[in-house]
Each structure stands twice: as structure tokens, then as C-alpha cells.
C-alpha positions as CSV (number, residue, x, y, z in Angstrom):
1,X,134.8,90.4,100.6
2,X,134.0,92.5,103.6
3,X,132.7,95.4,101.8
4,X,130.5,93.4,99.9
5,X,128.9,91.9,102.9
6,X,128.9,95.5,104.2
7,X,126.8,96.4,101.1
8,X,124.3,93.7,101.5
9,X,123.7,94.5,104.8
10,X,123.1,98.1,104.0
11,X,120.9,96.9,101.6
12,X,119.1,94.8,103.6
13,X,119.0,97.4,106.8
14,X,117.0,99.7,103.4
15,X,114.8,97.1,102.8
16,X,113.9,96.6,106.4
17,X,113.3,100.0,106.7
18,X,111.0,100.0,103.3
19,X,108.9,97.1,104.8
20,X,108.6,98.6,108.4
21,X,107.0,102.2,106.9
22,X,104.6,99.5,104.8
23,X,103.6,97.9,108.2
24,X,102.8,101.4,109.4
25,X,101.1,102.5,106.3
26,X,99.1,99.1,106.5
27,X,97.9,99.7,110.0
28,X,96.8,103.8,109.4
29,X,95.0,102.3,106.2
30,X,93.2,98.9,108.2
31,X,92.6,101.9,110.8
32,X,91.2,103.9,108.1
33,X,89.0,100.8,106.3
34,X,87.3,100.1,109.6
35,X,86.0,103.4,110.1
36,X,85.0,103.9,107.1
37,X,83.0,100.3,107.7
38,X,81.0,101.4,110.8
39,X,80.3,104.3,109.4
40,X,78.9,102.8,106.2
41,X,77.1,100.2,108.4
42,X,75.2,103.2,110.3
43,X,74.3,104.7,107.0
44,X,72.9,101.5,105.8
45,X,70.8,100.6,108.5
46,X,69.3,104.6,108.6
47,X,68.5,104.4,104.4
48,X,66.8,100.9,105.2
49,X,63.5,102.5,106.6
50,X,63.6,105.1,103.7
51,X,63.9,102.9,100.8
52,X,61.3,101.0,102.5
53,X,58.9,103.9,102.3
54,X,59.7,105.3,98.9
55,X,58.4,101.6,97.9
56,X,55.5,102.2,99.3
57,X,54.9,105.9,97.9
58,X,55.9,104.1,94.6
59,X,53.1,101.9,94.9
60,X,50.8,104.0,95.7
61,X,51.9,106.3,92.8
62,X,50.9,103.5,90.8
63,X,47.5,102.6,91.7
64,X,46.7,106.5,91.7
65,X,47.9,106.4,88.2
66,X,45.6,102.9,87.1
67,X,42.8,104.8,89.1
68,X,43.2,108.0,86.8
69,X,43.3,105.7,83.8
70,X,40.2,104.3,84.1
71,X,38.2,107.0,85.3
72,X,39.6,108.9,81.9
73,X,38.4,105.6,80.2
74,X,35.0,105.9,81.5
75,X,35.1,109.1,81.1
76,X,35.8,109.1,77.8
77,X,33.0,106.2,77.1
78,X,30.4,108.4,78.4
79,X,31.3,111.2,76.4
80,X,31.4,109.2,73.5
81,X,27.6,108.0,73.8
């Protein structure tokens, strides 16, 4: 009877071993995930004013482009008559 209580103990002296190194692991990895957040945060905030830009290049682009198209039109009216 003692040597099986001696067994479960051992076992459970294992599995509190396995569940401390989880704990650790956890707390490297929350560590790791809030870095990784600030840093992803910064990023965001600097690629706001560019996407904001590349909008407005993208617009422009476009009304060059309607500009060109109807100045071909024209053009291609006048040298039809």
C-alpha cells in the first residue's frame, strides 16, 4: 500500500514539475506577445500617414487618367472632322 502511495506521489511531484516549466514557458511567451504588440502598434501608427498618401496619389492617378481620356476623345473628334 505504501509503495503505491509512493508512486502517486512521484507521479504527481512529475506532473507538478510538467505544469511549473508550462508556467515558465507561458510567461517567456506573454513576454514575447507583448513585445511583439508594441512593436506592431509603432508600425501601425507610422504606415497610417503612408496609406493616407498613396490614397491620395491614387486619386490623382485617376483624374490624370479621365483628363487623358478626354483630351484623346477630343482629339480624336477633331481629327475626324
Amino acid at each position: 500500500m505504501e509503495e503505491q502511495l509512493d508512486r502517486i506521489e512521484n507521479k504527481i511531484d512529475k506532473l507538478d514539475d510538467r505544469v511549473n516549466r508550462i508556467d515558465i514557458t507561458l510567461a517567456r511567451l506573454t513576454t514575447t506577445v507583448e513585445v511583439h504588440e508594441r512593436r506592431s502598434t509603432t508600425l501601425e501608427a507610422q504606415v497610417k500617414p503612408l496609406e493616407e498618401h498613396m490614397s491620395m496619389i491614387h486619386g490623382t492617378l485617376k483624374f490624370i487618367t479621365l483628363v487623358a481620356l478626354v483630351l484623346g476623345i477630343i482629339a480624336t473628334i477633331k481629327g475626324l472632322f
